[in-house]
Biopython code that builds the backbone (N, CA, C, O; Angstrom):
import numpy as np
from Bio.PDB.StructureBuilder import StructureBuilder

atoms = [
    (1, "UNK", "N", (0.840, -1.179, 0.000)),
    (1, "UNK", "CA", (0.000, 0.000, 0.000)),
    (1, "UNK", "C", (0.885, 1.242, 0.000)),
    (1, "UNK", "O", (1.966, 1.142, 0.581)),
    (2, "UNK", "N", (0.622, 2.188, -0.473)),
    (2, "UNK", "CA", (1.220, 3.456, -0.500)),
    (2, "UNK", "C", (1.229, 4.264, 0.570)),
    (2, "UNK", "O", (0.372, 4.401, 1.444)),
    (3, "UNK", "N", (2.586, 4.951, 0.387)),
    (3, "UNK", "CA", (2.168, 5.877, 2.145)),
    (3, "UNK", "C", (1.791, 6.989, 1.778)),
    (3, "UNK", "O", (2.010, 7.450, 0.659)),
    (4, "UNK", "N", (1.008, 7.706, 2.928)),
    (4, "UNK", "CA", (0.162, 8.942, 2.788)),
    (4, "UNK", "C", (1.099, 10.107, 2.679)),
    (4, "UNK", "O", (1.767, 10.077, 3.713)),
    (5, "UNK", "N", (1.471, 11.102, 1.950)),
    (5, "UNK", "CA", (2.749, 11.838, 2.739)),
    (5, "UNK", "C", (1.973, 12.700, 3.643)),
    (5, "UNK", "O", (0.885, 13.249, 3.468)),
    (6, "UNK", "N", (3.046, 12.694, 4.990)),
    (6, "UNK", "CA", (2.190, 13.670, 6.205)),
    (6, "UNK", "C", (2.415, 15.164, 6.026)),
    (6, "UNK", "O", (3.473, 15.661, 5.640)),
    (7, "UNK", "N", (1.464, 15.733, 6.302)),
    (7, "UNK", "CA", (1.324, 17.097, 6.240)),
    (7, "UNK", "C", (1.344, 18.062, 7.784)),
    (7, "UNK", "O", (0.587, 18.030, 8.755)),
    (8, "UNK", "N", (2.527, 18.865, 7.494)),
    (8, "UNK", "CA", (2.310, 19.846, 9.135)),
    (8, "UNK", "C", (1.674, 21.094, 8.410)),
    (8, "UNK", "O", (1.990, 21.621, 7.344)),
    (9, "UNK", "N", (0.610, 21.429, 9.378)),
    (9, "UNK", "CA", (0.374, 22.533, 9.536)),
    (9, "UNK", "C", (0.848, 23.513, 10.457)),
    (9, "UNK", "O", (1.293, 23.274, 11.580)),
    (10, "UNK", "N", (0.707, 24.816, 9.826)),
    (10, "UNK", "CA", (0.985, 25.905, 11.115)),
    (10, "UNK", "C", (0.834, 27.281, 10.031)),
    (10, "UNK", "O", (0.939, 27.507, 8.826)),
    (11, "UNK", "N", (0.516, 28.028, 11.308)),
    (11, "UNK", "CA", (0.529, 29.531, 11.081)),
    (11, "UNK", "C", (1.195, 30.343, 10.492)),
    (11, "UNK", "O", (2.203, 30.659, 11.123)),
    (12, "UNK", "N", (1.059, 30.894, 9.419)),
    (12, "UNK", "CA", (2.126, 31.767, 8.338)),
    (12, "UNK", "C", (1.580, 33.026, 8.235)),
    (12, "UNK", "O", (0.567, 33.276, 7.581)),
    (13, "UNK", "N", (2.478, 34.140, 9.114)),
    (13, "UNK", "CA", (1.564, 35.651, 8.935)),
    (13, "UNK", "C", (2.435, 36.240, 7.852)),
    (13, "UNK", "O", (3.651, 36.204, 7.660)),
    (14, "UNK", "N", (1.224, 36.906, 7.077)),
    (14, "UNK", "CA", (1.535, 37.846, 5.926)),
    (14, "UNK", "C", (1.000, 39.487, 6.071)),
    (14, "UNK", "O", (-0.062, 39.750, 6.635)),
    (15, "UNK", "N", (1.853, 40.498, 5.503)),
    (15, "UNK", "CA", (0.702, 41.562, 5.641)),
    (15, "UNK", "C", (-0.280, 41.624, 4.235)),
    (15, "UNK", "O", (0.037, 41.268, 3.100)),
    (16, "UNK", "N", (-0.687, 41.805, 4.382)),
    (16, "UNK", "CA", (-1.702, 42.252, 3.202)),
    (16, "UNK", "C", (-1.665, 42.406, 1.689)),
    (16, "UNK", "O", (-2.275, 41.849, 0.776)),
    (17, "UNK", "N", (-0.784, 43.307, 1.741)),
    (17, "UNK", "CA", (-0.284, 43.622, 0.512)),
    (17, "UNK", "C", (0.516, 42.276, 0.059)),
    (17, "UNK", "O", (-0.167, 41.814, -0.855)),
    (18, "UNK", "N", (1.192, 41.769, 0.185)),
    (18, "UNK", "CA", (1.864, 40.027, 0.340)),
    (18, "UNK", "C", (0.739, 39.032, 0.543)),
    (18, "UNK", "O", (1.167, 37.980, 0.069)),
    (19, "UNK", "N", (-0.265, 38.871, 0.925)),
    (19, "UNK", "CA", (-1.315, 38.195, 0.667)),
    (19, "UNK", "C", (-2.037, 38.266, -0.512)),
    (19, "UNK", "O", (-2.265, 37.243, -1.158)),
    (20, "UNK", "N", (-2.634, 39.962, -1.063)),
    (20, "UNK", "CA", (-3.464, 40.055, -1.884)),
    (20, "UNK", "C", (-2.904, 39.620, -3.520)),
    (20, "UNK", "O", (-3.526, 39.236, -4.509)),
    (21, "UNK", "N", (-1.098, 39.943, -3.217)),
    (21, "UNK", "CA", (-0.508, 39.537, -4.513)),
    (21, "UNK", "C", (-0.448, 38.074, -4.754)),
    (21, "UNK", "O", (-0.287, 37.642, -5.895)),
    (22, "UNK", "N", (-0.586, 37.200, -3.596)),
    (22, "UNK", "CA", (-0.010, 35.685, -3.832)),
    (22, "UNK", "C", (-1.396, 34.856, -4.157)),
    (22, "UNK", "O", (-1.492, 33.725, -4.633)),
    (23, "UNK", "N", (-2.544, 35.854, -3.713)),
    (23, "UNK", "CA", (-3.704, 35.420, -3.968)),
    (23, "UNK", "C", (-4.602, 35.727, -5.363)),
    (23, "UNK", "O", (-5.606, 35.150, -5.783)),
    (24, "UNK", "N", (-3.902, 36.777, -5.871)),
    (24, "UNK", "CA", (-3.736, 37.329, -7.496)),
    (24, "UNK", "C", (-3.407, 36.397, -8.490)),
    (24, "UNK", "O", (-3.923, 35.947, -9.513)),
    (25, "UNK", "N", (-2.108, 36.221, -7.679)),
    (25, "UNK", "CA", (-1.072, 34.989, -8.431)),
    (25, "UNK", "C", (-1.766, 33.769, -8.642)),
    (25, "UNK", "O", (-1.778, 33.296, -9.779)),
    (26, "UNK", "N", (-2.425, 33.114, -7.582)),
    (26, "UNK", "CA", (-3.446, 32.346, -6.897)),
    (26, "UNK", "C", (-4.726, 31.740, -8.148)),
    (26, "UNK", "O", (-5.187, 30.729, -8.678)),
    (27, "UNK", "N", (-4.811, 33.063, -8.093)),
    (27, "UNK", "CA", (-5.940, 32.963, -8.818)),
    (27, "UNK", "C", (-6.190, 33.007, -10.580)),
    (27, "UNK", "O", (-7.252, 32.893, -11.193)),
    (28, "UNK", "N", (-5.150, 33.163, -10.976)),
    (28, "UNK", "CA", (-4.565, 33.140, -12.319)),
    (28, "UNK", "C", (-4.425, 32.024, -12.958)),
    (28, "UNK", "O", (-4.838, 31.662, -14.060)),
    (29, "UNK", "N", (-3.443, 31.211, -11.700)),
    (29, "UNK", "CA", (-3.366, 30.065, -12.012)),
    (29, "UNK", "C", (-4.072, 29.145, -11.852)),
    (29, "UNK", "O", (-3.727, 28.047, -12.289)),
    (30, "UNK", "N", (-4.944, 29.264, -11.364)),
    (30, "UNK", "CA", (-6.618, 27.934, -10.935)),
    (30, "UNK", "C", (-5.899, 27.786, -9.611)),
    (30, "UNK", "O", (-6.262, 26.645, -9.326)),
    (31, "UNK", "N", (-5.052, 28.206, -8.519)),
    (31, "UNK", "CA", (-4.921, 27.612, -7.475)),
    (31, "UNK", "C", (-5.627, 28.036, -6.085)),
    (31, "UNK", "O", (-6.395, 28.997, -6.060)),
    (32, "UNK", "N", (-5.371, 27.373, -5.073)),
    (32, "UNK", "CA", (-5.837, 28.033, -4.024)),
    (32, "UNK", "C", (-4.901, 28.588, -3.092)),
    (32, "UNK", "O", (-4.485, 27.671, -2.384)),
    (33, "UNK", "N", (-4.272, 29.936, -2.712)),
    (33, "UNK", "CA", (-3.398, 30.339, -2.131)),
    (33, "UNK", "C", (-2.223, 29.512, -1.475)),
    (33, "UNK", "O", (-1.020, 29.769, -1.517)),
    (34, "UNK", "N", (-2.987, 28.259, -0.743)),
    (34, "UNK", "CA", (-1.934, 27.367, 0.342)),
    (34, "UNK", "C", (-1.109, 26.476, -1.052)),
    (34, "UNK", "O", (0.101, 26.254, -1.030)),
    (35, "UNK", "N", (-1.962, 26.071, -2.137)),
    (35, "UNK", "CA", (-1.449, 25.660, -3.031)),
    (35, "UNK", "C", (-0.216, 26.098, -4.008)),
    (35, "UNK", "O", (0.627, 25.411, -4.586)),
    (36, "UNK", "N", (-0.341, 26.894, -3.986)),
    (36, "UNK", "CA", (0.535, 28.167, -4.652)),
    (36, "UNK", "C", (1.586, 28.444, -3.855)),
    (36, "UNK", "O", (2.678, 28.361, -4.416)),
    (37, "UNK", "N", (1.588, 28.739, -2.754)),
    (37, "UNK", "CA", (2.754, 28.825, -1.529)),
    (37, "UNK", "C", (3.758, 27.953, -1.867)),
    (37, "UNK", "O", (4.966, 28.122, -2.033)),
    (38, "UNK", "N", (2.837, 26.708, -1.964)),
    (38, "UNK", "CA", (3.422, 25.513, -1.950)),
    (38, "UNK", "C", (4.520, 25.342, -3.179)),
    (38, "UNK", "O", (5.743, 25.487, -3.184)),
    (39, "UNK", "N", (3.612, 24.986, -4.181)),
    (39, "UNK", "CA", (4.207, 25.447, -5.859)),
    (39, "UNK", "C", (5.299, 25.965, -5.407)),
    (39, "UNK", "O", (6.197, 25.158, -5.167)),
    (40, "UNK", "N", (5.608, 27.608, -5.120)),
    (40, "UNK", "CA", (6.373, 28.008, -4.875)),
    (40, "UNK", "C", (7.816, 27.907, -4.451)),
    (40, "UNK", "O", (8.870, 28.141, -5.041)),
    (41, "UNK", "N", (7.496, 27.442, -3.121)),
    (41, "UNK", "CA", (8.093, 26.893, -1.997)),
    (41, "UNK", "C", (9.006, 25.634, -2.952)),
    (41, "UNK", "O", (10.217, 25.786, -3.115)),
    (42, "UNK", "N", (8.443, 24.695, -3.403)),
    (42, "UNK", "CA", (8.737, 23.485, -4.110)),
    (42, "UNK", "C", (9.892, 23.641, -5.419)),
    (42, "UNK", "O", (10.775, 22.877, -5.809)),
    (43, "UNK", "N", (9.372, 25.200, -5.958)),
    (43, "UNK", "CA", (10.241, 25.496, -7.326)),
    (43, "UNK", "C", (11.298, 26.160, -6.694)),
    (43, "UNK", "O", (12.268, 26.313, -7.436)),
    (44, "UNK", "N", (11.444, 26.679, -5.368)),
    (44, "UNK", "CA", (12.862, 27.396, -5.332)),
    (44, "UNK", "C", (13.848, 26.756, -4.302)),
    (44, "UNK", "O", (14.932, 27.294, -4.076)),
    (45, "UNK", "N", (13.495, 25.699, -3.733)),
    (45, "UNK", "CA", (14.038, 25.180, -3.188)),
    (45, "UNK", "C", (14.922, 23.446, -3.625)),
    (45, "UNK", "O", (15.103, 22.384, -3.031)),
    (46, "UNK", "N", (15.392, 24.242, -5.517)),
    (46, "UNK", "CA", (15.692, 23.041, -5.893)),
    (46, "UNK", "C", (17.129, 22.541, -5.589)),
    (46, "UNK", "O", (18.052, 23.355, -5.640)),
    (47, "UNK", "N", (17.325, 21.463, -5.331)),
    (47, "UNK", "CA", (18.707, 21.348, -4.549)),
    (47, "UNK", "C", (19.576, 21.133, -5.815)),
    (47, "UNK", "O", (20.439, 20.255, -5.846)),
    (48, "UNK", "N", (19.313, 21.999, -6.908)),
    (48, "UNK", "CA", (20.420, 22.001, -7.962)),
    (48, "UNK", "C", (21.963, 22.448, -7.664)),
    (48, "UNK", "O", (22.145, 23.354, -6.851)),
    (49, "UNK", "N", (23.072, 21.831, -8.306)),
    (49, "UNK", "CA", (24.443, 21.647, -8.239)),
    (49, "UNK", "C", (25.203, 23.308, -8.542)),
    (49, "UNK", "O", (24.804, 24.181, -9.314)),
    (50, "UNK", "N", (26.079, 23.316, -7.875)),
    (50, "UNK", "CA", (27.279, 24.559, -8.353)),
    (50, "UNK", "C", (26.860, 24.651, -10.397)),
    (50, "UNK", "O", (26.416, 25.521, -11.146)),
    (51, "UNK", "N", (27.382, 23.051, -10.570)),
    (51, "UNK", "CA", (27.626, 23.359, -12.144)),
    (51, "UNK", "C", (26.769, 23.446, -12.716)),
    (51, "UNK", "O", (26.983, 23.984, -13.802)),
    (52, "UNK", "N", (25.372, 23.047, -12.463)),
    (52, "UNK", "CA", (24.292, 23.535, -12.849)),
    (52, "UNK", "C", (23.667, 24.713, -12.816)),
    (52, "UNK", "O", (22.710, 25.109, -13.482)),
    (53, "UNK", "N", (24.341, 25.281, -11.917)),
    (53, "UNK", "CA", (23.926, 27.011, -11.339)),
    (53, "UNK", "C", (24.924, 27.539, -12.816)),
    (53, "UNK", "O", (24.670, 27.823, -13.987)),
    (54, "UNK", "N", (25.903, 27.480, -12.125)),
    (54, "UNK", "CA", (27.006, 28.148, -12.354)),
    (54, "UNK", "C", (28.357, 28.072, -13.925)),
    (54, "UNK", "O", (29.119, 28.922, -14.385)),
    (55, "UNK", "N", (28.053, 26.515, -14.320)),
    (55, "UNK", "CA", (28.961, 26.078, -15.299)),
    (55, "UNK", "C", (28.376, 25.790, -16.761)),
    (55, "UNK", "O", (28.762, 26.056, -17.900)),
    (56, "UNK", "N", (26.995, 24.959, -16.083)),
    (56, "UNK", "CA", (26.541, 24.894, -17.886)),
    (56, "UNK", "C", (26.021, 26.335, -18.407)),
    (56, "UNK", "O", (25.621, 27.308, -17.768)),
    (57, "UNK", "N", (26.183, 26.106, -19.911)),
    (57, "UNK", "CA", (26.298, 27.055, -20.398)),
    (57, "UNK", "C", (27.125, 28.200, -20.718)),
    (57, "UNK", "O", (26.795, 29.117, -21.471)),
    (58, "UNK", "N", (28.280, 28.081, -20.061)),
    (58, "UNK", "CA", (29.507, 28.472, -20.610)),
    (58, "UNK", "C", (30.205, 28.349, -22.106)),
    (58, "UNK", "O", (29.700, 27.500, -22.841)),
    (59, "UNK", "N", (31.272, 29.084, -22.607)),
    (59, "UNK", "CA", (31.668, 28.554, -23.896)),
    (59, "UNK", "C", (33.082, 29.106, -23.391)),
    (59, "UNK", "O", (33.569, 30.092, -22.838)),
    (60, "UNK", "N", (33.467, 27.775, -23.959)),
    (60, "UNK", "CA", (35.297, 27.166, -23.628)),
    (60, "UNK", "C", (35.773, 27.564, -25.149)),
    (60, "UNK", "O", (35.049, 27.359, -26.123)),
    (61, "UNK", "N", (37.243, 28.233, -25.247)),
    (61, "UNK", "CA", (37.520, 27.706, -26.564)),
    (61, "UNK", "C", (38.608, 26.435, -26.383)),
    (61, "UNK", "O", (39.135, 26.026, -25.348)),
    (62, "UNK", "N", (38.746, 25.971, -27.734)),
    (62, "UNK", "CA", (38.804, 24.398, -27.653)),
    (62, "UNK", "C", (40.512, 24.615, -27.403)),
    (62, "UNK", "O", (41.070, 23.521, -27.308)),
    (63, "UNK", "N", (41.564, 25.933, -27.263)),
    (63, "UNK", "CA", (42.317, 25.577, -27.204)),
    (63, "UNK", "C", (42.901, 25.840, -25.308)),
    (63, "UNK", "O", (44.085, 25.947, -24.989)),
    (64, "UNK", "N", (42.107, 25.874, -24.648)),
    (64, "UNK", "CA", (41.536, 25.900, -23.325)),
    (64, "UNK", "C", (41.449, 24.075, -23.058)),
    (64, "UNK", "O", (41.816, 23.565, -22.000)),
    (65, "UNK", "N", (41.020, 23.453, -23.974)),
    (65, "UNK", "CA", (40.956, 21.958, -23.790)),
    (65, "UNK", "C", (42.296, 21.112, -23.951)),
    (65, "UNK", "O", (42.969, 21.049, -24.980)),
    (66, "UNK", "N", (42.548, 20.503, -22.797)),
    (66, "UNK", "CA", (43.951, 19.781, -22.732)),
    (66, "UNK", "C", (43.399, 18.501, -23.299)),
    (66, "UNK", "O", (42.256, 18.053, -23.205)),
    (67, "UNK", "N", (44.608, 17.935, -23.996)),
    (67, "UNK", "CA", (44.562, 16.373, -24.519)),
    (67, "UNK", "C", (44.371, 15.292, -22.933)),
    (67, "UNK", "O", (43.815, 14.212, -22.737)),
    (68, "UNK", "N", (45.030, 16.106, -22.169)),
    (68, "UNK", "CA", (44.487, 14.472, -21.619)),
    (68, "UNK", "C", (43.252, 14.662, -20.810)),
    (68, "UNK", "O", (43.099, 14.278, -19.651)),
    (69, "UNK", "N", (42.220, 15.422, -21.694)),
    (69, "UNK", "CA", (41.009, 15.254, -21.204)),
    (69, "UNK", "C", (40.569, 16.002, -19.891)),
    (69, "UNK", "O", (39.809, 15.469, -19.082)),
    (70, "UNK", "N", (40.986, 17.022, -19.755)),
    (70, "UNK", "CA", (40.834, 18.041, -18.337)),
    (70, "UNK", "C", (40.501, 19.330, -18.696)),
    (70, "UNK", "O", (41.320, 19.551, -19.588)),
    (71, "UNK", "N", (39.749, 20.443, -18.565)),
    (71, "UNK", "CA", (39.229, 21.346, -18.365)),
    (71, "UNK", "C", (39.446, 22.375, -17.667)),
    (71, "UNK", "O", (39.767, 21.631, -16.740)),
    (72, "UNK", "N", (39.592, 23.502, -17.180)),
    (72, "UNK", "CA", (39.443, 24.426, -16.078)),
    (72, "UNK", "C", (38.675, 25.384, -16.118)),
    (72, "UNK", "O", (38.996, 26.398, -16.738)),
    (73, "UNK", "N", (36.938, 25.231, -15.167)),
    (73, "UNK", "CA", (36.405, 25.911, -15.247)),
    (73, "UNK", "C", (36.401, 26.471, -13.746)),
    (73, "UNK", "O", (36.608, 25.862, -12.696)),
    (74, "UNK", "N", (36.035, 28.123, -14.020)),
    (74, "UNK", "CA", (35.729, 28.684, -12.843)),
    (74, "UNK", "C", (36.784, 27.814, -11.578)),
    (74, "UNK", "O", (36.304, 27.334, -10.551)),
    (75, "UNK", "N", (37.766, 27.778, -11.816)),
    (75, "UNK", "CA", (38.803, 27.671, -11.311)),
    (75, "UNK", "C", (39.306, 26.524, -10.796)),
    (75, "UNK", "O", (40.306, 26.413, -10.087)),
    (76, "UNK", "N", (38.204, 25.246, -11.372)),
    (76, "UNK", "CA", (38.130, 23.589, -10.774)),
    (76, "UNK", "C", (38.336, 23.042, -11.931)),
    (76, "UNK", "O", (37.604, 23.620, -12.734)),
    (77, "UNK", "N", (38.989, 22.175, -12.480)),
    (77, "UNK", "CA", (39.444, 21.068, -13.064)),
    (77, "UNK", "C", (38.002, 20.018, -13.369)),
    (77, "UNK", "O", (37.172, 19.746, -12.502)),
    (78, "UNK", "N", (37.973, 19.684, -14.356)),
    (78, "UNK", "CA", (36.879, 18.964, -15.049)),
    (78, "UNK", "C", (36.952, 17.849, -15.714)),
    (78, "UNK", "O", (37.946, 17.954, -16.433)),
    (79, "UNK", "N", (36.536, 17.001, -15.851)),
    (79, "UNK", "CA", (36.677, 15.839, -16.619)),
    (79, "UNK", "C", (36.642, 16.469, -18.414)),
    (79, "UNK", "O", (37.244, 17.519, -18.639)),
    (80, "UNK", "N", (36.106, 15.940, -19.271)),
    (80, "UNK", "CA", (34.960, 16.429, -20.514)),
    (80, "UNK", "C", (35.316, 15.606, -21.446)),
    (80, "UNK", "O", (36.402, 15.131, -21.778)),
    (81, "UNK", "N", (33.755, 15.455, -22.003)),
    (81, "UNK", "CA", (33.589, 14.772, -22.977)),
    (81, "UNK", "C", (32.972, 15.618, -23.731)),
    (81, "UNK", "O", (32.346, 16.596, -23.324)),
    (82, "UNK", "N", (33.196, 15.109, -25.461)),
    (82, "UNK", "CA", (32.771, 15.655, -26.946)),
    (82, "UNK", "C", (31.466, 15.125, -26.940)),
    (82, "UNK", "O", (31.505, 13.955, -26.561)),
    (83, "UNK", "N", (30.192, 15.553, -27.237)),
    (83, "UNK", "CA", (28.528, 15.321, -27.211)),
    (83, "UNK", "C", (28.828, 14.377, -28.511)),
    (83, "UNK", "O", (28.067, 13.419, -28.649)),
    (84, "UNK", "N", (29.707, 14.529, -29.331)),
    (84, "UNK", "CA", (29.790, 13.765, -30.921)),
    (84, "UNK", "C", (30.346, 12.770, -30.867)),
    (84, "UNK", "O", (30.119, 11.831, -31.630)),
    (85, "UNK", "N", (31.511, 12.763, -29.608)),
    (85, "UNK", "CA", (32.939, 11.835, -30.125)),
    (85, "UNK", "C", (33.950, 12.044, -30.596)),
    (85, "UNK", "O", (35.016, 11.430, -30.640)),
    (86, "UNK", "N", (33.399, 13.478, -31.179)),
    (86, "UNK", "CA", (34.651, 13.406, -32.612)),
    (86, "UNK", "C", (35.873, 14.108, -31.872)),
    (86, "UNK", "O", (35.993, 14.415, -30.686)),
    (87, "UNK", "N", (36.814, 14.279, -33.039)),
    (87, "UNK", "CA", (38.139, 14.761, -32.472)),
    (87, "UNK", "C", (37.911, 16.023, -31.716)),
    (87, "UNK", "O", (36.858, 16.625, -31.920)),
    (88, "UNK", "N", (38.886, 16.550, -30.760)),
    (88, "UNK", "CA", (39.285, 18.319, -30.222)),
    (88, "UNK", "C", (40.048, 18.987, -31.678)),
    (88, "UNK", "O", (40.980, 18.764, -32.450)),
    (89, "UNK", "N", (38.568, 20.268, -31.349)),
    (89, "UNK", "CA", (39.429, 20.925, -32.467)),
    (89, "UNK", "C", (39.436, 22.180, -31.870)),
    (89, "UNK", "O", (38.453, 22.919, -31.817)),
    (90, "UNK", "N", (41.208, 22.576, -31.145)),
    (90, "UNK", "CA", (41.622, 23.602, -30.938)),
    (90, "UNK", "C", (41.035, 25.199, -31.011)),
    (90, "UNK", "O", (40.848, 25.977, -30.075)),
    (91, "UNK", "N", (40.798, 25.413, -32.575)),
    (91, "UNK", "CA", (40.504, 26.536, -33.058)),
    (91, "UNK", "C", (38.693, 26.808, -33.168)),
    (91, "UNK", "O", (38.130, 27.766, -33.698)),
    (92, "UNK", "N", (38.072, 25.632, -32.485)),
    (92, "UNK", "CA", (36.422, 26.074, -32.227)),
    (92, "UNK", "C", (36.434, 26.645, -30.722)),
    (92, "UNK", "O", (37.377, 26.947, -29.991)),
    (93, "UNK", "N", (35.129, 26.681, -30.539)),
    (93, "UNK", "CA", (34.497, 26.906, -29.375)),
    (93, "UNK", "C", (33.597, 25.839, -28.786)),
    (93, "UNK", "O", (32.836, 25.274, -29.571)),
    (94, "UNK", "N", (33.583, 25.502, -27.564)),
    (94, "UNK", "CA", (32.568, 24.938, -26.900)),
    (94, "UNK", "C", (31.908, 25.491, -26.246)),
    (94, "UNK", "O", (32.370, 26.366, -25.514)),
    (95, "UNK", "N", (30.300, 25.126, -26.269)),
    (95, "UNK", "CA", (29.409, 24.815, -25.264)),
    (95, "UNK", "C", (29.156, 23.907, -23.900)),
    (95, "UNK", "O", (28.578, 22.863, -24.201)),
    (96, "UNK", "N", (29.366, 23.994, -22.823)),
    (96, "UNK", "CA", (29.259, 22.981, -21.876)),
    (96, "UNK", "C", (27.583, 23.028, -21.678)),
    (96, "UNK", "O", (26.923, 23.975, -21.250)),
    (97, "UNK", "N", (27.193, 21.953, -22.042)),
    (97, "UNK", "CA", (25.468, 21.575, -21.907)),
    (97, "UNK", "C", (25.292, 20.375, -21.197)),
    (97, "UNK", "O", (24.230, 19.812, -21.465)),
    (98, "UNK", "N", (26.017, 19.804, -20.365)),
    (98, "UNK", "CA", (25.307, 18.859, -18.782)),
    (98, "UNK", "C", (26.709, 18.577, -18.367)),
    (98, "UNK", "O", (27.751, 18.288, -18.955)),
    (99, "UNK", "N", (26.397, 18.741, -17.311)),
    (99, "UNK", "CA", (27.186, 18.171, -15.932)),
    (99, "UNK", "C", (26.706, 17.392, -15.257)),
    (99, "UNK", "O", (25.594, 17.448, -14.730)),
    (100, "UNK", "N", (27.700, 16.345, -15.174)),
    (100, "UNK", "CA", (27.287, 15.470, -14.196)),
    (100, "UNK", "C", (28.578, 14.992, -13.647)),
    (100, "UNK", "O", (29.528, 14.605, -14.327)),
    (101, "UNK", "N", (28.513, 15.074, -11.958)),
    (101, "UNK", "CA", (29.358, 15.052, -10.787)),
    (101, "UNK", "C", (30.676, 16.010, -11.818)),
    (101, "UNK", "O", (30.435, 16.951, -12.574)),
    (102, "UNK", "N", (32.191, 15.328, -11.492)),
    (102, "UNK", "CA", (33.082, 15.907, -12.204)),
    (102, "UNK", "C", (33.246, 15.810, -13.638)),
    (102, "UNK", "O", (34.389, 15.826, -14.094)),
    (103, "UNK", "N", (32.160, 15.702, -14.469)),
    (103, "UNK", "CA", (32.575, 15.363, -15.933)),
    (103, "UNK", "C", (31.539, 16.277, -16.803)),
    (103, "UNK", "O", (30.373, 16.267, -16.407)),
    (104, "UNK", "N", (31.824, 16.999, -17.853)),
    (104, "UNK", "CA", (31.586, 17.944, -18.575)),
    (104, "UNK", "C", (31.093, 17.367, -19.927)),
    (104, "UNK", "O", (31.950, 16.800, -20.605)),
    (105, "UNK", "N", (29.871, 17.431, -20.397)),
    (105, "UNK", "CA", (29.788, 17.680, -21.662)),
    (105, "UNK", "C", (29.587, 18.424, -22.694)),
    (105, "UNK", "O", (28.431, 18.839, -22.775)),
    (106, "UNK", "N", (30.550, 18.861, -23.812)),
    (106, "UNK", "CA", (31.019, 19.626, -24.628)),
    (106, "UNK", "C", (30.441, 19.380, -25.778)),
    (106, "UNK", "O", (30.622, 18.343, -26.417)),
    (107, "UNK", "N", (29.377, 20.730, -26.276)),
    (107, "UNK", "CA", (28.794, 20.889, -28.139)),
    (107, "UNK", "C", (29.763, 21.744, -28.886)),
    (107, "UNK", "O", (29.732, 22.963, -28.712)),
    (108, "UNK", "N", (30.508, 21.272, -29.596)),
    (108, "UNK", "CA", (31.330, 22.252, -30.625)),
    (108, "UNK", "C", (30.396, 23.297, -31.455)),
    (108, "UNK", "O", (29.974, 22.908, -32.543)),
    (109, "UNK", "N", (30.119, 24.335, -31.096)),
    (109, "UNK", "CA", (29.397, 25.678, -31.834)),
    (109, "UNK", "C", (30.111, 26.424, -32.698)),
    (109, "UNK", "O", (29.596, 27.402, -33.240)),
]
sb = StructureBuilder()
sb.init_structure("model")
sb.init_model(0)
sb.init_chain("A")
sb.init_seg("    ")
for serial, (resi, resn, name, xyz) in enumerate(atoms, 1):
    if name == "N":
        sb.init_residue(resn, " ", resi, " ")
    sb.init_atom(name, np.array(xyz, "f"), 0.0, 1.0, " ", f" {name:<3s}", serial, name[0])
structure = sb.get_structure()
């Protein structure tokens, strides 16, 4: 059987002006205020990574890329891999588009 997830309640004071907007908001979206809090609450509290904040989406040029496969971004050392396979070519540019733990993956743009 499935478990219920438990719910705490408690008291959350707002003034007014901070109420009437979240209940604006609220109401835009088909929700009901506590719902919306929630939403909220849920979207900013994502326990996303440094390199996800901070690294993808960068552009490396390729002569920044060492042969034996190491990186230096924002001042930490990186694994990286080619999204293609194909060879390092010095004289492009990269895109870093996912990170995962220490290893980088690289779109030649």
């Amino acid at each position: 059987m499935a478990e219920k997830n438990e719910e705490k309640r408690f008291l959350l004071r707002l003034d007014q002006k901070l109420y009437d907007r979240l209940q604006s908001e609220a109401d835009r979206q088909g929700r009901s205020v506590n719902a919306h809090i929630i939403n909220i609450l849920n979207n900013t509290s994502d326990p996303s990574t440094f390199e996800q904040r901070q690294v993808i989406g960068n552009v490396i040029s390729g002569a920044d890329l060492t042969g034996n496969g190491l990186v230096q971004v924002s001042g930490i050392y990186y694994r990286y891999l080619l999204d293609d396979n194909g060879d390092l070519d010095v004289h492009a540019q990269y895109a870093i588009i996912e990170a995962t733990g220490n290893i980088l993956t690289l779109k030649k743009i």
